[in-house]
VOGU-3710 file (C-alpha; in Angstrom, 3 decimals, decimal comma):
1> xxxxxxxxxx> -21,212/46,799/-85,510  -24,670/45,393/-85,492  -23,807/42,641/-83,865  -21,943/44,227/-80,932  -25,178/46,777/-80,845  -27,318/43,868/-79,795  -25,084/42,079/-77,706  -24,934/45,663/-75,601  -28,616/45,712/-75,426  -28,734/41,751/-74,271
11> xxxxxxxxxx> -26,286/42,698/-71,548  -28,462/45,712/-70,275  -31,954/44,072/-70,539  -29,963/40,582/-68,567  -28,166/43,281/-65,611  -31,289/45,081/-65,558  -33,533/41,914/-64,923  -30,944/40,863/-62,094  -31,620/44,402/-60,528  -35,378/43,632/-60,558
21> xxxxxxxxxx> -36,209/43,723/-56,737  -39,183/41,343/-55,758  -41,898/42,706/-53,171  -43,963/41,543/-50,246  -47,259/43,046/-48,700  -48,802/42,239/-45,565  -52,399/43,174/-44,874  -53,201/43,030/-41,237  -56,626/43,091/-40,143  -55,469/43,036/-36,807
31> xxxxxxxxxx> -52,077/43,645/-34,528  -49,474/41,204/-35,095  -46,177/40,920/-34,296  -44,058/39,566/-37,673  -40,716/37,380/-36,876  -38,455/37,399/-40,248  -34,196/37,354/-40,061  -34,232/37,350/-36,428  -36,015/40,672/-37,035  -39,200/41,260/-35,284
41> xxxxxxxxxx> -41,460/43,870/-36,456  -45,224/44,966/-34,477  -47,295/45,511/-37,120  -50,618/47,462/-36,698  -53,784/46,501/-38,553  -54,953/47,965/-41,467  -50,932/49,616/-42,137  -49,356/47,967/-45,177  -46,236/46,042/-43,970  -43,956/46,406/-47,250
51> xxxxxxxxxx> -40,431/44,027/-47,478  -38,483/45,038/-50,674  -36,186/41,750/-51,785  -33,253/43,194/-53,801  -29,970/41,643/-55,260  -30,563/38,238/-56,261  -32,693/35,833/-59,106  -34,562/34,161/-55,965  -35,442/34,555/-52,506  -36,644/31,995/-50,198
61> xxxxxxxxxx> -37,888/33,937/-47,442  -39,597/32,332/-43,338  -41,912/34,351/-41,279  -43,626/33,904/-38,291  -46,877/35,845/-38,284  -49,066/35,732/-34,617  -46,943/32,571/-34,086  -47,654/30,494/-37,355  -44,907/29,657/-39,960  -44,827/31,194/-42,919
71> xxxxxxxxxx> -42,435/30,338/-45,856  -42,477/31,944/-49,323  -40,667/31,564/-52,280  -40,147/34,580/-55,044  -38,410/35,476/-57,993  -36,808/38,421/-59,057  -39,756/41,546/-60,362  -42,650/39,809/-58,555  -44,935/41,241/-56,083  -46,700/38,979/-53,551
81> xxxxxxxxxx> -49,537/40,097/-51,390  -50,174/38,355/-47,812  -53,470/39,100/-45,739  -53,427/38,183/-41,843  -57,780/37,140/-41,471  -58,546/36,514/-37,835  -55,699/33,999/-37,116  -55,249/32,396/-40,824  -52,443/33,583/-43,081  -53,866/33,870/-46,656
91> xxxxxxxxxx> -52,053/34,575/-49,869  -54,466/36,746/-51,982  -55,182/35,573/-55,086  -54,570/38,067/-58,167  -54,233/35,644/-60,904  -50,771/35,341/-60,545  -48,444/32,360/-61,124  -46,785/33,572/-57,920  -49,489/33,798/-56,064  -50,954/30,256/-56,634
101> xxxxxxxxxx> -47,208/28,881/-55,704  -47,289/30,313/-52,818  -50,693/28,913/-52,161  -49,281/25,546/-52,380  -46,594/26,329/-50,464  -48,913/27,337/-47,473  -50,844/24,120/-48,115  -47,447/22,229/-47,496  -46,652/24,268/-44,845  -49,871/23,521/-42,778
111> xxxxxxxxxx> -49,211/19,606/-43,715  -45,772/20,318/-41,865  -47,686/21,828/-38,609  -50,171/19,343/-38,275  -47,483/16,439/-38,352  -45,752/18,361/-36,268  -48,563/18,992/-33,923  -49,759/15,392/-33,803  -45,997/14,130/-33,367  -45,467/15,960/-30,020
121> xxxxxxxxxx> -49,358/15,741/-28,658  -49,858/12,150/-29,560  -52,551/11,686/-27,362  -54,802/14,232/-29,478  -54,293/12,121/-32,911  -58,098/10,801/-33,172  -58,145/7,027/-33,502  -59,199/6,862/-36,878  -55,633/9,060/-37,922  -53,177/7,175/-35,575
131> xxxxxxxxxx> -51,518/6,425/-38,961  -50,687/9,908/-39,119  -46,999/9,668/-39,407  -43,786/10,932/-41,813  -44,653/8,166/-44,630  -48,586/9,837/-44,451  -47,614/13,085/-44,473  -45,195/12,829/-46,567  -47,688/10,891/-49,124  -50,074/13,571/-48,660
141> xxxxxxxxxx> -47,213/16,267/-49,496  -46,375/14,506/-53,201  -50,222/14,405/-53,935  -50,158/18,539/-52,949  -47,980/19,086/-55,628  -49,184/16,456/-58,041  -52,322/18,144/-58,410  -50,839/21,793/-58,168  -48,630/20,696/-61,471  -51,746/19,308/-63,250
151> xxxxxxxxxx> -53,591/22,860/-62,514  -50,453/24,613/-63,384  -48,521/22,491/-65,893  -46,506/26,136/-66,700  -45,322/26,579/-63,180  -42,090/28,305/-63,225  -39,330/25,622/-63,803  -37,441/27,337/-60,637  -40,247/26,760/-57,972  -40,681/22,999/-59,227
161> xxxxxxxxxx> -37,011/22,295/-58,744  -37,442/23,939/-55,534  -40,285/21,824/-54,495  -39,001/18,823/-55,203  -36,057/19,345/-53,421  -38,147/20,108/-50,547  -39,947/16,765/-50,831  -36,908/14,845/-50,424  -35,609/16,328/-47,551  -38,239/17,149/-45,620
171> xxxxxxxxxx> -38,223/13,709/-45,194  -34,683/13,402/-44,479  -34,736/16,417/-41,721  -37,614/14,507/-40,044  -36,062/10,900/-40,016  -32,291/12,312/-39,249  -31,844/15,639/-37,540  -33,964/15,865/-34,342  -31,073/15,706/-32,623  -28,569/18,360/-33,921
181> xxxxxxxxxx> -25,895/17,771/-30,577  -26,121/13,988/-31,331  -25,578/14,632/-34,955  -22,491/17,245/-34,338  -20,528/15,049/-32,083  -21,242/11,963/-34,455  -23,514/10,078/-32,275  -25,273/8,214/-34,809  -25,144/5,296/-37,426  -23,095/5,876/-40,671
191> xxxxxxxxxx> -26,374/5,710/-42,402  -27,610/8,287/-40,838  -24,769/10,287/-41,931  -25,059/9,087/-45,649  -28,605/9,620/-45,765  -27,195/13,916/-44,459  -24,404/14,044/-47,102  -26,786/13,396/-49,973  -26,488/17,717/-49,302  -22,784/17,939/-50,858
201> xxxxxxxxxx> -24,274/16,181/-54,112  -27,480/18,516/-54,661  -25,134/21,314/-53,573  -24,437/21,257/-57,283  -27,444/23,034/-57,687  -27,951/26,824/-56,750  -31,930/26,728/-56,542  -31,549/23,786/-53,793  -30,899/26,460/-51,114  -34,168/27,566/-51,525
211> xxxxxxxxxx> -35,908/24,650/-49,960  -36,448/25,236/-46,619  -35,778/21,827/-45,766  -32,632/21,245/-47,586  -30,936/24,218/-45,838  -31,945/22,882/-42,344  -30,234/19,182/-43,509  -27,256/21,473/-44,799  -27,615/22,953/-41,435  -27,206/19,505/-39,572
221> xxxxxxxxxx> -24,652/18,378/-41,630  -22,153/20,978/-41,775  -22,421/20,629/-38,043  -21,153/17,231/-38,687  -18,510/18,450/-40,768  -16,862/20,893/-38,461  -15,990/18,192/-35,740  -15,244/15,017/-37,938  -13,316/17,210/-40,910  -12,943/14,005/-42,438
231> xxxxxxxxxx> -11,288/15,503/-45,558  -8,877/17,053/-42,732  -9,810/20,945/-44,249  -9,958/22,679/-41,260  -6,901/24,121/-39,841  -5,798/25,449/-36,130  -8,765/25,742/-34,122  -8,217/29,501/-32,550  -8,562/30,256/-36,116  -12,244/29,894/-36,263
241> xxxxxxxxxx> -13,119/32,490/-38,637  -10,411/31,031/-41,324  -12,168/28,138/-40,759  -15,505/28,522/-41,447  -14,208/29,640/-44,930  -12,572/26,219/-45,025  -15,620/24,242/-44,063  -17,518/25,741/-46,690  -15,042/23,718/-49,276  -17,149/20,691/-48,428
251> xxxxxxxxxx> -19,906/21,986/-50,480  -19,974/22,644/-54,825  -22,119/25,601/-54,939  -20,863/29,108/-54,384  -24,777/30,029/-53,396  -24,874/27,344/-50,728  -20,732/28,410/-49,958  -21,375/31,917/-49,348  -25,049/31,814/-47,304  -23,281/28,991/-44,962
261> xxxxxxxxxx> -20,678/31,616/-44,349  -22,894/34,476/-43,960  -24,919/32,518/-41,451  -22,503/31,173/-39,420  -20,596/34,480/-39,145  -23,462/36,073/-37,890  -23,480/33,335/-34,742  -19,949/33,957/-34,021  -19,940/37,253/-33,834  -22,405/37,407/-31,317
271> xxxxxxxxxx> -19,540/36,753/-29,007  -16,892/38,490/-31,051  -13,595/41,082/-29,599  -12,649/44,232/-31,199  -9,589/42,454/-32,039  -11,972/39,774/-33,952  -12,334/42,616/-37,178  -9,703/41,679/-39,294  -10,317/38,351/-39,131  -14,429/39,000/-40,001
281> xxxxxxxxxx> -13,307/41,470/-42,957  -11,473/38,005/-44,409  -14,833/36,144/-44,524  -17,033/38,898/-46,027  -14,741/39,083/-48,723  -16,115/35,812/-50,102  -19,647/36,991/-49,649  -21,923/38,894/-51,726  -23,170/43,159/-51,099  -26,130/42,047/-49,350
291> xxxxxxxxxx> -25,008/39,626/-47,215  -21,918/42,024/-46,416  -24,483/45,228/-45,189  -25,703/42,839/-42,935  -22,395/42,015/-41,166  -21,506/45,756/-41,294  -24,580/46,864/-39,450  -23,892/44,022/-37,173  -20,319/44,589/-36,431  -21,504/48,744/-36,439
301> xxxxxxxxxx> -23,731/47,440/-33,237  -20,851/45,462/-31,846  -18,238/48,678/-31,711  -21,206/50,466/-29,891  -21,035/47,743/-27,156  -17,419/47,755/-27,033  -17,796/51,264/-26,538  -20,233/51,474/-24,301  -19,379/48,472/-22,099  -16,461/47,691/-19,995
311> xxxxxxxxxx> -15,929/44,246/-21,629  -12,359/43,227/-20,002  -12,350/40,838/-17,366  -11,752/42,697/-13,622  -10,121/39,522/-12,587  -8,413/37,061/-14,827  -8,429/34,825/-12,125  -11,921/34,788/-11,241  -13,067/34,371/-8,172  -16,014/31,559/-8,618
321> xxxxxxxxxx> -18,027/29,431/-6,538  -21,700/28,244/-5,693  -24,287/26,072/-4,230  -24,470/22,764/-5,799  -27,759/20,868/-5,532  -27,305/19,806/-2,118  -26,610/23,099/-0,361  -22,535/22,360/-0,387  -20,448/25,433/-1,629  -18,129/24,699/-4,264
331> xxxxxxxxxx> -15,028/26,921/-5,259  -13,136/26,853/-8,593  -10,031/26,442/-6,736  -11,109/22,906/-6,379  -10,373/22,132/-9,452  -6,853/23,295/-9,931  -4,641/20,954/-11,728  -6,931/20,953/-13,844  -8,326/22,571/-17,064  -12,197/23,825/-16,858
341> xxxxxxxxxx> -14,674/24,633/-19,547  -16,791/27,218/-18,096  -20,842/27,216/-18,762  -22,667/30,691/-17,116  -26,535/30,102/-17,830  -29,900/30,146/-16,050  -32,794/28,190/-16,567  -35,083/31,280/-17,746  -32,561/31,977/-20,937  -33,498/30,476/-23,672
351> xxxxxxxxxx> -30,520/30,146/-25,771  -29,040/29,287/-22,556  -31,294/26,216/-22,756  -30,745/25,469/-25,992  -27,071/24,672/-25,731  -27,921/22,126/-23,241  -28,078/19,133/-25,621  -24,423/20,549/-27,000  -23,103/20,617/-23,522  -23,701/17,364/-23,033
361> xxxxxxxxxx> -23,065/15,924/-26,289  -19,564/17,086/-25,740  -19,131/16,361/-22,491  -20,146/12,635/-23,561  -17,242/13,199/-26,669  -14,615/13,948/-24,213  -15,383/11,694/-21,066  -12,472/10,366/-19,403  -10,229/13,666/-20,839  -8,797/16,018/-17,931
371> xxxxxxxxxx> -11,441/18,641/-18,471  -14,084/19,392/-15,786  -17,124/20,616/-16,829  -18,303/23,369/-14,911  -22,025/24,576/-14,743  -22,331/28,093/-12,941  -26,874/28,985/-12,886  -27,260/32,890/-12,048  -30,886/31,812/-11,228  -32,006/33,819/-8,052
381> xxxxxxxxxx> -33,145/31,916/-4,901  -36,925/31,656/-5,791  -36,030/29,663/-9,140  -33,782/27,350/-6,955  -36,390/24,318/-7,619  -36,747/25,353/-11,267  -33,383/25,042/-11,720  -32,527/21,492/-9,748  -35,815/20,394/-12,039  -33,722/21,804/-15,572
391> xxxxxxxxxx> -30,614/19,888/-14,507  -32,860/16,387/-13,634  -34,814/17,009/-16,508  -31,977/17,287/-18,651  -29,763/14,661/-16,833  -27,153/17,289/-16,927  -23,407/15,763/-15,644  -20,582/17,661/-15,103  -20,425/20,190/-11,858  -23,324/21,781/-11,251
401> xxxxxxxxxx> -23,584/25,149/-9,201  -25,918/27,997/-8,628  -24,293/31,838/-8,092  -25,517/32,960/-4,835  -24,013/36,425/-5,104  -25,350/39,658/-7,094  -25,593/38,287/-10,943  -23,393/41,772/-11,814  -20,712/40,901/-9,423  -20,124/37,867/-11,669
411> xxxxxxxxxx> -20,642/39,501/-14,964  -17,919/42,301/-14,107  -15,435/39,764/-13,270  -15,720/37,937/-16,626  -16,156/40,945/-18,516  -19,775/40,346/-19,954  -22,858/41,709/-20,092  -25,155/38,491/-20,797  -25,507/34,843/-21,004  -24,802/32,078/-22,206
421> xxxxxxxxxx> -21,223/32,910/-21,873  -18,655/30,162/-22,548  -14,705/30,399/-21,449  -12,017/27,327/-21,094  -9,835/28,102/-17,797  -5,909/27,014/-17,327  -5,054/24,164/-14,567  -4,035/27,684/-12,639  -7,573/29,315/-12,454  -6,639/31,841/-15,010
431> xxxxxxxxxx> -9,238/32,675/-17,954  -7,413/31,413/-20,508  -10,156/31,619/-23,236  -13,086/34,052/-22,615  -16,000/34,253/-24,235  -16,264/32,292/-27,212  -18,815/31,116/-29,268  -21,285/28,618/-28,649  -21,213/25,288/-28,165  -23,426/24,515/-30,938
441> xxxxxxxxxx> -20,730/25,999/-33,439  -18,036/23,277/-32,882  -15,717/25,455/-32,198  -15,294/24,852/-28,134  -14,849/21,349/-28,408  -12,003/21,651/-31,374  -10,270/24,025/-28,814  -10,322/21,860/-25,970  -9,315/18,970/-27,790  -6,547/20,589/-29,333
451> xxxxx> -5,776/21,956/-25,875  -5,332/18,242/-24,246  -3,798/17,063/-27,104  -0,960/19,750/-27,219  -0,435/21,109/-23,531
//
């Protein structure tokens, strides 16, 4: 009886440590505007900005405050305190063994900005620094933490681990993933892709997904995954949302399983159909409370939309054409015979702009296929030159054309209320897929191929 007394008490001290929340507290001593989940927050000086972490042991958490990177690393019960000074971030100093890693953390993080900095302005590295590059940064990273362990040889055995993992792919990241598009569509040397899967291994353990770095190489690589499958898990491509359960199967560890999952269900839904929720409810079953609020509130947003919005297609066989960069008018009918992957963008969208790379990059994958690629710019007629400069700048292929009716006009006759906006369309003009996800999920150029492989 004793015995089970104390085993009841070790089970409610353990579930009640779990359920200790962790705490952040921004001082401001002047307006900022704070960037953290895609969330952004204006924050007025001298007003405590409070974030409450709840639900798990650790939390690895990125902020942008007045446009500088912030990451920070907590575990569960312990309160960190953050002070905005002019335009420095500063962690304040209480004593605490959370405070001084987070301290070190910043140091690493500035180490990151000024390589990055230097890398993309080389013309502003002094002369006496032009050996400012990965291997000297990276040197200058392990001496950091060298001396941080020799101040603080009882660090917390969780941030070290985390740390080091962060050394080793920081490195990696840098050497192997500027390119995401060229990674996804397996444009690059087998050691390259060695050097990436070195994530499945450390997968093993749970505290790796708090490196910062790590996640971004997880990032890159699963991107990898979902077009070469080469363990053939993946199964019909219209399935998408089965299948990002299946591509999490590459990895060991249900913590880097389920945030893969949560994150790239967020990015598909963007784009998702009412007819999309049975298929999300399948994926949040394999995720944990927090991560299923989340998708709640953001499918809660969606049925407002869907609501709101007139989101079926007036015509499903739209009427399309446009100026190409001569002045010639084009007209989807040209193309009939012929199946069409359909890009709707404009040079002032940013996301627009960042599929760019992934445009290509599969256009490049599936050159000499009967697909045309099909480029439709809603940029009005004073951003004409801006966007004949994207598409040089870019070297962007495929058909390129600029809408030179009212942008609305287009949007009701695709059913959508923004951009970038992706559909495939049938050798008879008719929308055959509409709006799907982006490019830089995979998941448009597994459709297409399985389209010209089948049909």
């Amino acid at each position: 009886m004793k015995n089970l007394f104390f085993c009841l008490c070790f089970l409610f001290l353990s579930i009640a440590g779990y359920c200790q929340s962790a705490r952040i507290e921004f001082l401001l001593e002047k307006d900022a505007l704070v960037l953290h989940n895609m969330q952004r927050c204006e924050v007025k000086a001298g007003v405590p900005y409070v974030l409450n972490l709840e639900g798990q042991k650790m939390y690895d958490e990125s902020f942008i405050i007045s446009f500088k990177m912030l990451d920070l690393f907590l575990e569960q019960g312990e309160v960190l305190k953050v002070k905005l000074v002019g335009k420095e971030i500063e962690i304040i100093d209480d004593g605490s063994m959370c405070a001084a890693q987070n301290k070190l953390m910043c140091e690493l993080n500035a180490l990151k900005r000024e390589y990055w900095y230097k890398k993309f302005n080389k013309k502003l590295i002094p002369e006496g620094q032009q050996k400012w590059n990965l291997e000297s940064v990276c040197d200058s990273m392990r001496r950091c933490v060298e001396q941080f362990r020799k101040s603080y040889p009882t660090c917390s055995k969780n941030f070290d681990k985390v740390i080091q993992t962060e050394l080793k792919y920081f490195k990696i990241l840098e050497k192997n993933c500027s390119s995401m598009a060229k990674v996804m569509f397996g444009d690059v040397s087998e050691n390259v892709v060695q050097q990436l899967s070195e994530v499945v291994k450390d997968s093993k353990d749970d505290r790796n997904v708090y490196s910062v770095s790590y996640w971004q190489v997880v990032r890159c690589y699963s991107s990898y995954l979902r077009i070469a499958d080469p363990d053939k898990l993946l199964g019909d491509p219209n399935r998408y949302y089965e299948n990002e359960i299946k591509l999490t199967e590459y990895f060991e560890s249900g913590a880097v399983r389920e945030r893969l999952l949560f994150e790239h269900l967020k990015e598909i839904m963007f784009w998702a159909k009412p007819e999309d929720k049975g298929e999300i409810d399948k994926c949040i079953a394999y995720l944990r409370p927090a991560y299923v609020d989340v998708i709640h509130e953001l499918w809660a947003d969606l049925e407002k939309q869907f609501q709101e919005n007139n989101l079926k297609p007036s015509n499903v066989y739209p009427k399309l054409s446009g100026e190409d960069t001569t002045g010639k008018v084009v007209d989807l009918n040209s193309f009939k015979g012929s199946w069409v992957f359909l890009d709707i963008w404009a040079t002032w969208c940013i996301p627009c702009c960042g599929e760019i790379p992934f445009v290509s990059a599969m256009e490049k994958k599936l050159e000499g296929e009967e697909v045309v690629f099909l480029s439709i710019s809603v940029d009005e007629d004073k951003r004409r030159d801006a966007w004949i400069e994207k598409i040089q700048e870019n070297g962007m292929r495929g058909v390129q054309l600029r809408w030179l009716q009212k942008r609305d006009e287009l949007y009701q006759q695709l059913g959508i209320t923004g951009i970038p906006y992706f559909a495939i369309i049938d050798p008879e003009g008719k929308l055959f897929l509409n709006k799907l996800p982006n490019v830089s999920t995979g998941i448009i150029y597994r459709l297409l191929e399985d389209i010209l492989e089948n049909r």
